[in-house]
Structure formats: C-alpha cells, structure tokens
N, C-alpha and C positions, 0 to 999 in steps of 0.2 A: 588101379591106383589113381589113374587120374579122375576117375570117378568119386572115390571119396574124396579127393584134394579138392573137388571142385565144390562138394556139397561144404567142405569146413570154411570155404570161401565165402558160400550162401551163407552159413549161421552169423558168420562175422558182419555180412552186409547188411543182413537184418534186424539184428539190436544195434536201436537206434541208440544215440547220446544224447543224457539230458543235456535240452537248451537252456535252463534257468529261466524258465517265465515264469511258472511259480514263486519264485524269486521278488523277481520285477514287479511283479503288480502287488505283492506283498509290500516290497518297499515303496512303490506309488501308491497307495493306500496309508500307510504309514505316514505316510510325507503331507496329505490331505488332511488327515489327522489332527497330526502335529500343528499343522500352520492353523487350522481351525481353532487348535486350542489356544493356540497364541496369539490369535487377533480376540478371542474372548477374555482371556487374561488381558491385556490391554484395552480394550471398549468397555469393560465394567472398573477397572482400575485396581484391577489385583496385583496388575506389575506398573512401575512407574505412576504410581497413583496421584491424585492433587488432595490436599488439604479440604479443599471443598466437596470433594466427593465423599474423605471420611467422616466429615462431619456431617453429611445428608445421609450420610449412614446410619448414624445414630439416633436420627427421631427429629431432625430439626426440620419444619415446613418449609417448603420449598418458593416460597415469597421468602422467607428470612434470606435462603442461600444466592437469592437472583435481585440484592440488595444492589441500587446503584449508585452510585456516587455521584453528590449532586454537585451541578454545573459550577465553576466559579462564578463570582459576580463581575459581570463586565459593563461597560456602555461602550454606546456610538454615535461619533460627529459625522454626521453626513457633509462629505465637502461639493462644494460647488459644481456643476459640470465644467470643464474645461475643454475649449476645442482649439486644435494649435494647427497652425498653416505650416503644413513643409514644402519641402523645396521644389521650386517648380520643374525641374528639369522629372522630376519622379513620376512617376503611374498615378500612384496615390498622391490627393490633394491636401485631407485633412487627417488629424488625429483628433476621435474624440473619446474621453477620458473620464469617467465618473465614479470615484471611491468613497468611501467610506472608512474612518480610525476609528480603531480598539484603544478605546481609553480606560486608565485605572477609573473606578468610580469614585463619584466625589472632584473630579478633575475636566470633567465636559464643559464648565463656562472657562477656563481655565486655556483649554486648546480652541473653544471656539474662536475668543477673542484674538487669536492669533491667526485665525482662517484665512486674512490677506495675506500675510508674510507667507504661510505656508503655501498659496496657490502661487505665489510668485515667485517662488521656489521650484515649483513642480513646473508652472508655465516655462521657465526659463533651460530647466534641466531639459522637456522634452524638445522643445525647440533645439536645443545643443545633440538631443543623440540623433546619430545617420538613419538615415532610412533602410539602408542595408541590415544594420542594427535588428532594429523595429519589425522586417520580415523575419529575420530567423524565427525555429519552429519554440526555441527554447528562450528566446528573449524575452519573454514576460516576466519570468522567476528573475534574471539578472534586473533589470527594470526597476523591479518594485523594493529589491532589495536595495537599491540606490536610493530609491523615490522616500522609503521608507527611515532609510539611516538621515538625508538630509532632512525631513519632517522635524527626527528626534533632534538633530542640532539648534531646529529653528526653537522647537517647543522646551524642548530642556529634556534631561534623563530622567525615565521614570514615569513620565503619563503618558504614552503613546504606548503601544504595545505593539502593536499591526499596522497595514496595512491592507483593507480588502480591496479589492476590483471589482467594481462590479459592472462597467464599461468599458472596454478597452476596441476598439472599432480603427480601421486605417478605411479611407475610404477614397 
C-alpha cells in the first residue's frame, strides 16, 4: 500500500499548472497593438483632428494650406546710445545702453522730435535704479517695462508700442 500511495503522490507531482504565459504575451501584444493604432489614429488625424488637415484632405495644395500671415506694419526710432556713471562705491563703473522704439507708422518724425525728453527720461531713470537692481538675473524685463511705460508718458498714448534693447552692458 504504501507503494501505490506513493506512485498517486508521483502523478499529482507531475501535472504541472498552467502558469498563464500564453496569457501574458497575448495581452503584451494586444497592448502593442493597440497603442500603435492610437498613435496612427492621432498622427494622421482621425482622432482629435484640425481643420487644416481636413481640408489638405480634400485636394487643397499644400502652399494654399502653409499660408502665412503677413507681418503687421511697424517702424523704428533708433535712440541715441546712452552711457550712465554709477556709483562709485560698486564693481561696475558704467551702464551702457542702446535701444531702439516700435513705433505706429506714420508717427516716426513725431517720437523723433521728442528723442531729447525721452533720453532725459531714460538718463535720469537709470541713474536713479540701484546697482543691486541692475545685477539681478531678471532685472531686464522689470527695467524696460519702466523705461518703456515712462517713454509713453513722455510721447503720448498710442505711438510707442515697444521697447527693444539692443545694448544693455554694466561694465
């Protein structure tokens, strides 16, 4: 008896149990699949489509659809260089300073003639900010947005549009 007990012991040990890997790589294939078809459905524009794609569908050349929108009309006052002495106690001795205004067109003799008030403006303003100021990494953008609001007080509302930089040096 304990001979057959032992052999019904053997049959049990050796039918193995499915693992489910057939399964597995079934569903990891599936899943490969799927995301393939989903990034094709999105890259050609079958889901979440644009407007400009259904109409390049249709027959339209593709110059028509890669139309650009053309630039507004601007001009610009080249101003003066500016170079301003700070304070001697600092590293740095001079500021030098050379921009350039976005003006409506049609309005260039307009903010030229006004070129002295507005550098005596700027002269004055930069002289007045700190030097601490003036190192920050981000102190340009505040700067200009000052430099540029007192411009428009000097020139009036309406022709001035910008300010560009196109020297800004401590040195």
């Amino acid at each position: 008896m304990s001979n057959a007990a032992t052999n019904a012991d053997e049959e049990i040990v050796e039918t193995p149990k499915k693992s489910g890997k057939k399964a597995l790589i079934l569903g990891v294939v599936l899943a490969f699949v799927g995301a393939g078809l989903g990034f094709f459905a999105i890259y050609t524009g079958l889901v979440f489509g644009h407007p400009e794609s259904d109409t390049h569908a249709e027959g339209t050349s593709e110059t028509e659809a890669t139309t650009v929108e053309p630039l507004p009309a601007v001009a610009f006052v080249p101003l003066e260089p500016l170079t301003v002495s700070l304070a001697p106690t600092s590293d740095t001795r001079f500021l030098r300073f050379r921009g350039e205004l976005e003006v409506v067109p049609g309005k260039e003799e307009e903010v030229a003639r006004m070129q002295p008030r507005i550098m005596d403006v700027l002269n004055s303003y930069l002289r007045a900010v700190s030097i601490d100021e003036l190192q920050r990494p981000a102190a340009l953008i505040d700067i200009r947005a000052q430099m540029l609001r007192r411009i428009q007080i000097v020139v009036g509302e309406g022709r001035v549009r910008d300010l560009l930089i196109m020297e800004f040096v401590l040195n």
